[in-house]
C-alpha positions as a printed Julia matrix, in Angstrom:
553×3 Matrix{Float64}:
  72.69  105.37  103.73
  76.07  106.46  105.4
  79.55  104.88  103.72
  79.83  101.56  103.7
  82.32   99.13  104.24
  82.49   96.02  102.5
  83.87   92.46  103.25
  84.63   89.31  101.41
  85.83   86.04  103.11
  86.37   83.17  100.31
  86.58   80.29  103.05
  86.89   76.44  101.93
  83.3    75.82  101.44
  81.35   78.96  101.34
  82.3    82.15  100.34
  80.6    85.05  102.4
  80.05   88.89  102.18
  78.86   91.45  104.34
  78.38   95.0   103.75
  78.67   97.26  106.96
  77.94  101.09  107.28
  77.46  102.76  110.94
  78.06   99.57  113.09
  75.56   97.53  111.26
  75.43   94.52  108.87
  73.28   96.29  106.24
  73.67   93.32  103.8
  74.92   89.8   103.88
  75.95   86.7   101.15
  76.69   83.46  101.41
  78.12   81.77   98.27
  79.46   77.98   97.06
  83.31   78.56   96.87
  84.26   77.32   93.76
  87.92   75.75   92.35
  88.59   78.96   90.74
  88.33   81.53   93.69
  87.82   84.19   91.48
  84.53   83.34   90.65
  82.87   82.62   93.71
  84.38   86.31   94.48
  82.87   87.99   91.89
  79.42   86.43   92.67
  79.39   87.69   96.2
  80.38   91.32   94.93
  77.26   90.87   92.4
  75.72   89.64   95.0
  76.09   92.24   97.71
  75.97   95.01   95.09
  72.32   94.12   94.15
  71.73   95.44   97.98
  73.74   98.16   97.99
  74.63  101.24   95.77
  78.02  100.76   94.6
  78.78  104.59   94.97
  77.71  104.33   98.84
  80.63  101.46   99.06
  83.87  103.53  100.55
  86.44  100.26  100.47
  86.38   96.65   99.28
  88.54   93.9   101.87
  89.26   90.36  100.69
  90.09   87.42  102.52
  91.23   84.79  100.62
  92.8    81.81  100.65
  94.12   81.72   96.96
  98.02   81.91   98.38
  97.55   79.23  101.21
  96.3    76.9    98.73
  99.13   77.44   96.52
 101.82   76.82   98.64
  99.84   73.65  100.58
  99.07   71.82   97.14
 103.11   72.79   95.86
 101.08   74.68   92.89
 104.08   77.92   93.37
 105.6    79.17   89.88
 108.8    77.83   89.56
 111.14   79.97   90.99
 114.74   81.06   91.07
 117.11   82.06   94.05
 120.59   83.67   94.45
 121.64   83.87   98.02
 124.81   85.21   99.97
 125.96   84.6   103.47
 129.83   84.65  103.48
 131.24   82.37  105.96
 130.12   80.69  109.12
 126.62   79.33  107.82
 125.84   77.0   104.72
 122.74   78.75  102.85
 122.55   75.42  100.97
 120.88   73.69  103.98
 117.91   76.32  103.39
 117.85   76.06  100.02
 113.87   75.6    98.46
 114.32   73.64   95.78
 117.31   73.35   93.02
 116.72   76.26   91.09
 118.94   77.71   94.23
 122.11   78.86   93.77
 124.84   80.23   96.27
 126.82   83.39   95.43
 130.73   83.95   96.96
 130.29   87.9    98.33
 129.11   88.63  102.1
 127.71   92.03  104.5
 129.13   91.75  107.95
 126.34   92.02  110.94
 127.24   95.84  110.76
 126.35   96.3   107.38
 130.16   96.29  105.88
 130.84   94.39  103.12
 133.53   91.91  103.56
 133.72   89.91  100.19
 132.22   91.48   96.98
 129.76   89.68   95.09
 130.65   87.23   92.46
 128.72   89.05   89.62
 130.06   86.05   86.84
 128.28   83.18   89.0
 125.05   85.01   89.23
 125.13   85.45   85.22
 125.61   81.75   85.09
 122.85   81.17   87.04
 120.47   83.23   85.81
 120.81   81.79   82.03
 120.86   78.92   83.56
 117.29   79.61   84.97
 115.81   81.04   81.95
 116.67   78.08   80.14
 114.77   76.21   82.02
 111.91   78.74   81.41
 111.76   80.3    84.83
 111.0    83.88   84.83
 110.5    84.9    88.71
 113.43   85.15   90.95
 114.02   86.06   94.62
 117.11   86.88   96.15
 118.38   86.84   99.85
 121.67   87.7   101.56
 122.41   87.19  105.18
 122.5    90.66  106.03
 120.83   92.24  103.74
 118.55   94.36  105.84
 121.54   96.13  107.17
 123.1    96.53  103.57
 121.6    95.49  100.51
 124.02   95.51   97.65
 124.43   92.79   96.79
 120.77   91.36   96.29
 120.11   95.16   94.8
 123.39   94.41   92.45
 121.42   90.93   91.81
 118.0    92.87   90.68
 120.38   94.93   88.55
 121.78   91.83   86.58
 118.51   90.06   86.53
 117.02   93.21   84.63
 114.72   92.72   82.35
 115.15   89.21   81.79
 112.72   88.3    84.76
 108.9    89.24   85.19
 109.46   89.57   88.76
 112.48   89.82   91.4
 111.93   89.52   94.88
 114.64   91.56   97.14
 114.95   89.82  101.0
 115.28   93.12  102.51
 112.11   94.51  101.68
 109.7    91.98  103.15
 111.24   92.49  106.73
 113.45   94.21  108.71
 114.4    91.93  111.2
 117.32   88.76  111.31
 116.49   85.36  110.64
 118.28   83.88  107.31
 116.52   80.49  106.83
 113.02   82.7   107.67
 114.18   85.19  105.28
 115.05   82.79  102.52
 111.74   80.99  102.93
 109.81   84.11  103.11
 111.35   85.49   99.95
 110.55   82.32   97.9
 106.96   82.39   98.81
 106.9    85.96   97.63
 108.48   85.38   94.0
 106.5    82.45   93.76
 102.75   83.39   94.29
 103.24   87.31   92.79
 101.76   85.91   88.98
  98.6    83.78   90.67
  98.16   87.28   93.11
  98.73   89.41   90.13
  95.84   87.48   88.26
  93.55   87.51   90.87
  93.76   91.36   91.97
  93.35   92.24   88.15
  89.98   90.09   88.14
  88.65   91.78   90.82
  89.66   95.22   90.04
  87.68   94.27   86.69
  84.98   93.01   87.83
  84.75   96.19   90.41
  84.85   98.48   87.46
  82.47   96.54   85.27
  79.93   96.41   88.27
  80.28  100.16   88.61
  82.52  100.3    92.11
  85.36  102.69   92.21
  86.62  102.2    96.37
  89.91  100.89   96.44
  90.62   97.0    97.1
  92.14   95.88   99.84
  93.52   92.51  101.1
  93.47   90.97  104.51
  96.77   89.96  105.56
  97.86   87.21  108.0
  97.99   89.22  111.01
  94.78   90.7   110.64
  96.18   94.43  108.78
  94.53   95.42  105.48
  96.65   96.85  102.58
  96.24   98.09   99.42
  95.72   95.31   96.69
  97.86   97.34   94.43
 100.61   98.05   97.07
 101.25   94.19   98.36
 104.94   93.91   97.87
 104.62   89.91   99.33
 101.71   87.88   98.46
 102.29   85.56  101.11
 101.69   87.69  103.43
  97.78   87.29  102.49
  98.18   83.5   103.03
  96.53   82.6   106.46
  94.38   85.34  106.52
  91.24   83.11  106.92
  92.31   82.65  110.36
  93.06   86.05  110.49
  89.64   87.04  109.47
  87.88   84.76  111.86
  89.95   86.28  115.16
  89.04   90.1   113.87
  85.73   88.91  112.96
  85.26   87.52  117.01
  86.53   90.85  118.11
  84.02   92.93  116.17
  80.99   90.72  117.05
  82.17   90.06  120.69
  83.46   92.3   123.8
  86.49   89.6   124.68
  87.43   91.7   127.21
  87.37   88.19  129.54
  90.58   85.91  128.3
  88.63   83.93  125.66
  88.96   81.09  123.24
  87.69   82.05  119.68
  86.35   79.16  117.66
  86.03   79.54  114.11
  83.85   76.58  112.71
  83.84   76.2   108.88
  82.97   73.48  106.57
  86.39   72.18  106.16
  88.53   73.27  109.22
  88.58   74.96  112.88
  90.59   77.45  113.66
  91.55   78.03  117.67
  93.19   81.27  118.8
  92.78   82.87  121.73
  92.47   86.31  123.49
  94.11   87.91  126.32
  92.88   90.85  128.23
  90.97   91.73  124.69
  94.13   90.79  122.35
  95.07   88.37  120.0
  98.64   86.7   120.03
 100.69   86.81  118.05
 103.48   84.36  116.72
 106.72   85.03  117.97
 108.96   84.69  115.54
 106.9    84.34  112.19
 103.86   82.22  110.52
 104.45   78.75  109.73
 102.54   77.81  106.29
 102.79   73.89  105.16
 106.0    72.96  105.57
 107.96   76.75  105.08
 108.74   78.83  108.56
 108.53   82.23  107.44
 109.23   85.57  108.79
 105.3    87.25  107.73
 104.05   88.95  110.92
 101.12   86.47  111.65
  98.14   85.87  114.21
  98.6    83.15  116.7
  95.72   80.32  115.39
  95.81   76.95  114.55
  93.77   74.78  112.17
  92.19   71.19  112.61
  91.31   68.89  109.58
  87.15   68.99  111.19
  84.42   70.68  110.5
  80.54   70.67  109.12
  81.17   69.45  105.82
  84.11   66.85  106.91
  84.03   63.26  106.33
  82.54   60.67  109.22
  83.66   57.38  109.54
  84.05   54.36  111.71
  87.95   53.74  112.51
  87.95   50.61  115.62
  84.72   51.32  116.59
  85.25   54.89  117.19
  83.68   57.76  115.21
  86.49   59.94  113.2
  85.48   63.23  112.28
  87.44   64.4   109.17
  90.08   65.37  108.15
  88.61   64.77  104.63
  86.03   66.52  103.38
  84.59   64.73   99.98
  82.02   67.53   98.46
  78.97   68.66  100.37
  76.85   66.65  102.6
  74.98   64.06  101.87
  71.66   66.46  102.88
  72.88   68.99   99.99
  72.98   66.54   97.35
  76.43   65.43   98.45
  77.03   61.53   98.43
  79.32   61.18  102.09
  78.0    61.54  105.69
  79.35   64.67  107.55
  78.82   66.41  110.85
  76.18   68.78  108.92
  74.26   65.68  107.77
  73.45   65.1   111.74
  72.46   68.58  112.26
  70.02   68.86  109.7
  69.19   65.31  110.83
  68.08   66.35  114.1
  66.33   69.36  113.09
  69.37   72.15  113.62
  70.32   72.73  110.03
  67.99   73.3   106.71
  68.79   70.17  104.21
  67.31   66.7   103.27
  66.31   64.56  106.29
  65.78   61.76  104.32
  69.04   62.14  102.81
  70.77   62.88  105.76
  69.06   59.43  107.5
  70.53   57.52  104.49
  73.85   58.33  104.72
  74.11   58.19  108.46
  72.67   54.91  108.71
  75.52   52.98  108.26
  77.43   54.41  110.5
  74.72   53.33  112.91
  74.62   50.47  111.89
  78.79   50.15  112.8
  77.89   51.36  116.32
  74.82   49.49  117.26
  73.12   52.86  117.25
  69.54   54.52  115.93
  69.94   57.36  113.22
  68.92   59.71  115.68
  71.21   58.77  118.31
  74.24   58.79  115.65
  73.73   62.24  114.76
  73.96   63.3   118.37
  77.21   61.2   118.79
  78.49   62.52  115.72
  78.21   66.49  116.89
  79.38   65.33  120.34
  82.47   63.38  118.59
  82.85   67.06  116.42
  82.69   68.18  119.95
  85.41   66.76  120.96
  87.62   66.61  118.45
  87.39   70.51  118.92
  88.11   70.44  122.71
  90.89   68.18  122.26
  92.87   70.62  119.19
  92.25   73.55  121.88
  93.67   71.82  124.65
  96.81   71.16  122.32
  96.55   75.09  121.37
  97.1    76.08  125.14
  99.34   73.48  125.72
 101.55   74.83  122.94
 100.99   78.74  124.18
 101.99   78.08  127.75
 105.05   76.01  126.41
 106.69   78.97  124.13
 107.01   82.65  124.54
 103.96   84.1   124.58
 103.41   87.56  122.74
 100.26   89.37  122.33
  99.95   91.62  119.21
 101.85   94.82  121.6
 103.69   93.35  124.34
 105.57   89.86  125.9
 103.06   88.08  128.65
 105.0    87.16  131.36
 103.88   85.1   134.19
 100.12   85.48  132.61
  97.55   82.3   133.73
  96.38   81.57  129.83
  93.62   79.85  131.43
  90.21   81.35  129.46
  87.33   81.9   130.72
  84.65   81.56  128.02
  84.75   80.58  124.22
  83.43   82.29  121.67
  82.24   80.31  118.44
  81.89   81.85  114.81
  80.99   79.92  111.71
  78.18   78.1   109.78
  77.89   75.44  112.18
  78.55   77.36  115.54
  75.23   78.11  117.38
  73.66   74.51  116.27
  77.53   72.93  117.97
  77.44   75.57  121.1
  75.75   73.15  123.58
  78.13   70.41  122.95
  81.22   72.49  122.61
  80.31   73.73  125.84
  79.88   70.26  127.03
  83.63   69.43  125.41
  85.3    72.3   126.74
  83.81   72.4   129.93
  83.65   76.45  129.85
  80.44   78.79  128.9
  80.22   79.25  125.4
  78.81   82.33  123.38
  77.51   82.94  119.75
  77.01   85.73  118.8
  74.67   87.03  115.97
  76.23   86.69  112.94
  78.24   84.03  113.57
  77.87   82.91  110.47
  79.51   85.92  108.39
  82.21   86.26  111.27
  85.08   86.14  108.85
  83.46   88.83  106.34
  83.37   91.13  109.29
  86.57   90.92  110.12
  87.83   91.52  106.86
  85.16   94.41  106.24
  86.36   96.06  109.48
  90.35   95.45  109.54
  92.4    98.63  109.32
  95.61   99.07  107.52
  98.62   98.13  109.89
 102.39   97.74  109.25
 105.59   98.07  110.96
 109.39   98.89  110.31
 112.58   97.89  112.14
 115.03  100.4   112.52
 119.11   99.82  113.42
 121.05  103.14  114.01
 124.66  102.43  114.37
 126.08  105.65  114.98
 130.07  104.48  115.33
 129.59  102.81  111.46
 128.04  105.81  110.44
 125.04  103.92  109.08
 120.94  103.99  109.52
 118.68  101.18  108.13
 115.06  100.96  107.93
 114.61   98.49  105.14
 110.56   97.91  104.69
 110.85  101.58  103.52
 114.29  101.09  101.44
 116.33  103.77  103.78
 120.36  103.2   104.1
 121.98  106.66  104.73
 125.24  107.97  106.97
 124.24  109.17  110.28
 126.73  111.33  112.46
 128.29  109.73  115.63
 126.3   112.05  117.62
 122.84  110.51  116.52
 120.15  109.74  119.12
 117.65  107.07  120.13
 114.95  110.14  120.19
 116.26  110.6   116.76
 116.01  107.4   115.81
 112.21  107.03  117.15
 111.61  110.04  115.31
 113.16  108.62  112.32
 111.02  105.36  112.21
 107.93  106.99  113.52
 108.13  109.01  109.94
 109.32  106.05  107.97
 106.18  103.76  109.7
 103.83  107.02  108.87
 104.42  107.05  105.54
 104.41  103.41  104.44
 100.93  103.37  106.06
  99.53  106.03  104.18
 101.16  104.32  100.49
  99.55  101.15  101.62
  95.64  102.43  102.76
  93.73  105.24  104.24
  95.45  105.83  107.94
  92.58  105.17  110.69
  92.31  108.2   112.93
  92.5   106.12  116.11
  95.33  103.96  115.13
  98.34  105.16  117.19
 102.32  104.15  115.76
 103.98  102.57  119.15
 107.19  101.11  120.1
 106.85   97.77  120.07
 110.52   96.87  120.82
 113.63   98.86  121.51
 117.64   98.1   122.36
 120.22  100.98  123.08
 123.9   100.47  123.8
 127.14  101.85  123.75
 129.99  100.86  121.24
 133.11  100.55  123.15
 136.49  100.35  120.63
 139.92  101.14  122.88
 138.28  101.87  126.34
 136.44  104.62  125.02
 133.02  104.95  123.6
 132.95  105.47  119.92
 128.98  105.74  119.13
 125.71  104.16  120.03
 123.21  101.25  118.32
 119.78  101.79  118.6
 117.19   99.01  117.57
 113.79  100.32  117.63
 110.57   97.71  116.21
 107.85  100.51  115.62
 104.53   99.48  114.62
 101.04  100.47  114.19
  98.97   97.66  115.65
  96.35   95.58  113.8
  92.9    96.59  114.77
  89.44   97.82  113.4
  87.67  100.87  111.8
  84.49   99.57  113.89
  82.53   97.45  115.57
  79.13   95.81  115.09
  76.2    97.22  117.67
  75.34   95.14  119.92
């Protein structure tokens, strides 16, 4: 057997695993996701491995959703914050939570300092937090990505006293404060729960004999280096992400193209473009934090196979609960799933599934039979209608794909494709929904484990070359260093191209095909006294997400 790739998706309800080698699915798992995520892991690696030789297996990928549902149920360590801005913007507005404190000391947009840092407030602070017993901290300033003394002078005084500290610089390059301050809190606060889980897994690896390295799926579909994830968060959404790399391996989507990703809890709704994926603008939003983690365009709806029915007015609601499994599977609640296995589209307990839809008959003046169809159409539906929002939403906002700003672009697709348990039983009346053709194709049901088998590593830096200060930046890969006034925008291109090179290869194995681009640039003169006195060149340099392969048609 050639090398394989493997994949594990650990999605609300099931847990799935494929194992891939020369554009085939030579092995596939579905297992019960269980409270502690973990374990359902671990079985799908046992149960994948009793398939396939562990030395064949050239890299492990994880999707999981251990961060999301951290920061959705509030479950995040408790965790500390000093931040700086100077004047001209309150930091307190942004603050988390009150284990945030504000510092006096401030970097100018250029990267000068203006006010040093008040080093005897941040002591105060910080024994003021490890009273309290908290023992991860993060650490923002305004400006930070053009200087970062003063959260690296922070670090300094934190020292050993904290088990983690989170520096706002290094999780992105680019401005945004309040995104920066969010995205740093995230960080400090999931790194022990990611810390557990990576150890488990690298365990359990070793125990079952499998020496690849791990990787982890991020939220805009990029793979990296378990041991290398500087931000945990980053790994939160990557579900989603899974599902719209998944539709792209199983799929051409050369067309524009709804993806639907139907699971037991949710639907996720993206959508392609000329064969790529958007991409949020500015940075993903996760429960109630905007952040600044380079994210996917998707978005979730409370319904799927295993959610709740009811009656609400004499209207079926699908969801947005979901109260255990179905009512067919020994669960006690109707669901959407209950009607397919019902009606013959779904393996499961007909006479279960005819109890527990009955009632809800019953409400509508309907047969069994009939319910279940009104049911999947009212799943349907409920589908069509969060897609409709989707594009609604896309053609309202600047629209980015993962390389370049749309402008002027139609965003009217021409086909969906569905992924997921449920998908090829829900096609016909999705299509019926949507009004548009749509496609399943095989192995819809391990969509997500594909994607996250076949994701290659990805990153990007930001670069800001200010040749009249003297000063060069590219903070993802901690560079600050003098630059002569004579410096270059080829030199700075250069410059990042290296930087963007190298973080790859520390993060994962570089894919031959993937090529670092531009993916934004600004040059300008600096004008002091009539004359020009040096250049600033912004240059956004990026190796965009992709895949190692593709499944044969």
């Amino acid at each position: 057997m050639s090398p394989v790739y493997m994949g594990i998706d650990v999605g609300g309800t099931h847990t799935d695993g494929v194992a891939i080698a020369d554009g085939r699915i030579v092995h596939k798992v579905k297992v019960q996701t269980t409270p502690d995520l973990r374990e359902c892991t671990v079985d799908a690696l046992r149960d994948l491995l009793d398939e396939v030789p562990p030395t064949l297996i050239t890299r492990v990928v994880i999707s999981t959703t251990l961060v999301t549902n951290a920061i959705v149920a509030g479950e995040l360590e408790p965790t500390g914050m000093v931040l700086t801005a100077g004047p001209g913007m309150n930091p307190n507005a942004f603050a988390p939570d009150s284990n945030c404190a504000v510092a006096k000391g401030s970097v100018d947009h250029r990267g000068r300092e203006i006010a040093p840092l008040d080093e005897e407030a941040v002591d105060e602070h910080l024994a003021c937090l490890r009273a309290k017993g908290v023992r991860v901290l993060a650490t923002v300033g305004k400006f930070s990505v053009r200087n970062p003394v003063h959260e690296q002078r922070v670090a300094e005084i934190a020292g050993p006293d904290f088990d983690h500290v989170v520096k706002g610089h290094c999780l992105s390059g680019s401005l945004n404060f309040p995104r920066r301050i969010a995205t740093a809190y995230l960080a400090a606060g999931s790194w022990r729960q990611q810390a557990v889980f990576v150890r488990a897994m690298s365990d359990a690896m070793r125990r079952f004999g499998l020496f690849a390295p791990l990787y982890l799926l991020r939220a805009d579909g990029g793979t990296q280096l378990a041991s290398s994830v500087k931000n945990p968060a980053e790994t939160a959404l990557s579900g989603p992400a899974a599902s719209i790399m998944g539709a792209a391996a199983l799929d051409d989507l050369s067309e524009d193209t709804l993806t639907l990703d139907v699971g037991g809890t949710t639907t996720d709704v993206s959508l392609f473009l000329g064969g790529v994926p958007l991409l949020e603008a500015r940075g993903a939003t996760i429960g109630t934090f905007r952040t600044q983690i380079r994210s996917l365009y998707t978005r979730s709806i409370g319904a799927g196979g295993d959610s709740l029915v009811t009656v609400e007015g004499g209207r079926l609601k699908i969801g947005p609960r979901r109260l255990g499994r179905p009512a067919s599977l020994g669960g006690t609640h109707p669901t959407p799933t209950d009607a397919l296995v019902l009606l013959g589209r779904a393996l499961g307990d007909r006479v279960k599934a005819a109890h527990a839809l009955r009632p809800i008959g019953e409400a509508l003046g309907l047969s069994v039979e009939a319910t279940g169809r009104s049911i999947l159409r009212a799943l349907a539906e409920a589908v069509a209608g969060a897609a409709r929002e989707f594009l609604e939403e896309v053609r309202s906002r600047p629209v980015y794909t993962i390389h370049e700003v749309l402008e002027g672009h139609p965003l009217i697709p021409r086909r969906a494709v569905a992924v997921g348990g449920p998908a090829r039983a829900i096609a016909p009346y999705l299509e019926e929904a949507l009004d548009l053709p749509v496609q399943v194709p095989d192995h819809f049901d391990v969509a997500n484990a594909v994607g996250a088998a076949l994701s290659r590593v990805n990153l990007e830096v930001n670069l800001l070359a200010d040749s009249a200060a003297g000063h060069l930046a590219i903070p993802e890969v901690g560079v600050f260093r003098p630059i002569p006034a004579t410096f270059t925008f080829a030199e700075a291109k250069r410059e990042a191209e290296r930087a963007l090179l190298d973080l790859v290869r520390e993060k994962g194995l570089l894919d031959p095909g993937a090529v670092a681009e531009v993916a934004e640039q600004e040059s300008f003169n600096v004008v002091e006294g009539f004359a020009t006195v040096g250049s600033i060149h912004r240059i956004r340099m990026q190796i965009r997400p992709g895949l190692v392969g593709k499944i044969a048609a």
